[in-house]
C-alpha positions in Angstrom: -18.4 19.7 15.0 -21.1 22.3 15.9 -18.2 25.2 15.7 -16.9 23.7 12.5 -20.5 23.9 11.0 -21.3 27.0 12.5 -17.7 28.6 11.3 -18.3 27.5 8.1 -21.7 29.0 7.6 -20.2 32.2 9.0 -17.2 32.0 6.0 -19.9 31.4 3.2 -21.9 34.3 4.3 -18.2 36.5 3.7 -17.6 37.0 7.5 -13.9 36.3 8.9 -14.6 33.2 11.2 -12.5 31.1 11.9 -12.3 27.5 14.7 -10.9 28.7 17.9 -9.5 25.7 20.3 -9.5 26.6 23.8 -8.5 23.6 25.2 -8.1 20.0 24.9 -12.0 19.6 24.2 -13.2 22.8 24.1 -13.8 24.8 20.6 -15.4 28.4 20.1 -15.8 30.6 16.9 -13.2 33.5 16.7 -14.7 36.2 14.7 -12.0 38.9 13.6 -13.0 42.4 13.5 -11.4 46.2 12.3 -8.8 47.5 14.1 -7.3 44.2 15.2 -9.7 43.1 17.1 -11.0 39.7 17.5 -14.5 38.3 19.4 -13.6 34.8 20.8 -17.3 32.9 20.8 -18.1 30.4 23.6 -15.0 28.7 24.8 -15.8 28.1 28.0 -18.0 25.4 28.0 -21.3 27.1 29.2 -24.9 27.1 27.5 -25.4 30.6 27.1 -24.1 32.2 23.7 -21.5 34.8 25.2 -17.9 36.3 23.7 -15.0 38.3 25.2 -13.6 41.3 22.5 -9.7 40.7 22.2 -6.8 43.2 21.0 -3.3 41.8 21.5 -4.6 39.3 24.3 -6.0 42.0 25.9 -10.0 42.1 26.9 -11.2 45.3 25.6 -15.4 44.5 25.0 -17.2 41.6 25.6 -21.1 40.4 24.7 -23.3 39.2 27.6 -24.9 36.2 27.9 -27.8 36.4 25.0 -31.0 35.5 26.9 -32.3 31.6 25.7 -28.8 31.3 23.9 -29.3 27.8 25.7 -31.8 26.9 23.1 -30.2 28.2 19.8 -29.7 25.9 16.9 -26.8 26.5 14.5 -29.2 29.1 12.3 -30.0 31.0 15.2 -26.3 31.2 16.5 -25.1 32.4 13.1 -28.2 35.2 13.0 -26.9 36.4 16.6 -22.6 36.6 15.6 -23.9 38.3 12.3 -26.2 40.6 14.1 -24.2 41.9 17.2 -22.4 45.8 17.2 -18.8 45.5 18.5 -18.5 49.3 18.0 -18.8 49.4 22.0 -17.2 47.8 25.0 -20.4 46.1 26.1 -21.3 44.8 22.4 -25.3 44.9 21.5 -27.5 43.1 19.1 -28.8 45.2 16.0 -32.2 45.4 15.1 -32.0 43.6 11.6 -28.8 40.9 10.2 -26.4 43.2 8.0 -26.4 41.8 4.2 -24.2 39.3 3.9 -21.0 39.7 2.0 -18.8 37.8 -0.8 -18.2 34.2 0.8 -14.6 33.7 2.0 -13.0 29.9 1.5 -12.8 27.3 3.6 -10.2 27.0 6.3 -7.6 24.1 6.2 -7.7 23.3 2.6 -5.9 20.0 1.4 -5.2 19.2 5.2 -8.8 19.8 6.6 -10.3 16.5 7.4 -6.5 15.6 8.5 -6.6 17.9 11.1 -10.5 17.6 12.3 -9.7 13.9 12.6 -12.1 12.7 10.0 -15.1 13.7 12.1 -17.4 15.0 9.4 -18.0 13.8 5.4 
């Protein structure tokens, strides 16, 4: 629920997020980015906040490991997807959170709680 939440905060702030499902009972944030490239948050079931930079399955950039990631809330997650450069291979953290843009929808639509299981009101 915590990549739901932090996914949909992402959306409302106009940034292209979307649920990423890893595996049976492992979830992430996929983020997509220009050029067809997309950062895949967190789906490997580790504390630290770290992603790997996609393009057609292939790794071409990834963040490190964001020192006392362990300890982020959902605000604090969102502040460091929003704030990170993927201009370069080894992504970095800019100095101040870009403005954020007009919010996108939801994902899911009719079918949402359907397909989240009812987990959330």
């Amino acid at each position: 629920m915590r990549a739901r939440r932090v996914v949909d905060t992402l959306r409302e702030r106009g940034t292209p997020a979307h649920l990423e499902r890893a595996g049976v009972a492992q979830f992430g944030v996929r983020v997509s980015l220009p050029g067809g490239r997309q950062a895949i948050w967190d789906t490997d079931g580790t504390a630290g906040l770290e992603a790997q930079v996609m393009r057609d399955g292939v790794l071409v950039g990834f963040v490190p490991v964001i020192d006392g990631s362990e300890d982020f809330d959902e605000t604090q997650v969102v502040d460091a997807i929003v704030r990170t450069d993927y201009a370069s291979p080894v992504a970095k953290r800019r100095a101040a959170t870009p403005p954020p843009a007009a919010p996108l929808p939801q994902t899911g639509g009719l079918f949402r709680r359907f397909l989240d299981g009812f987990r959330y009101r």
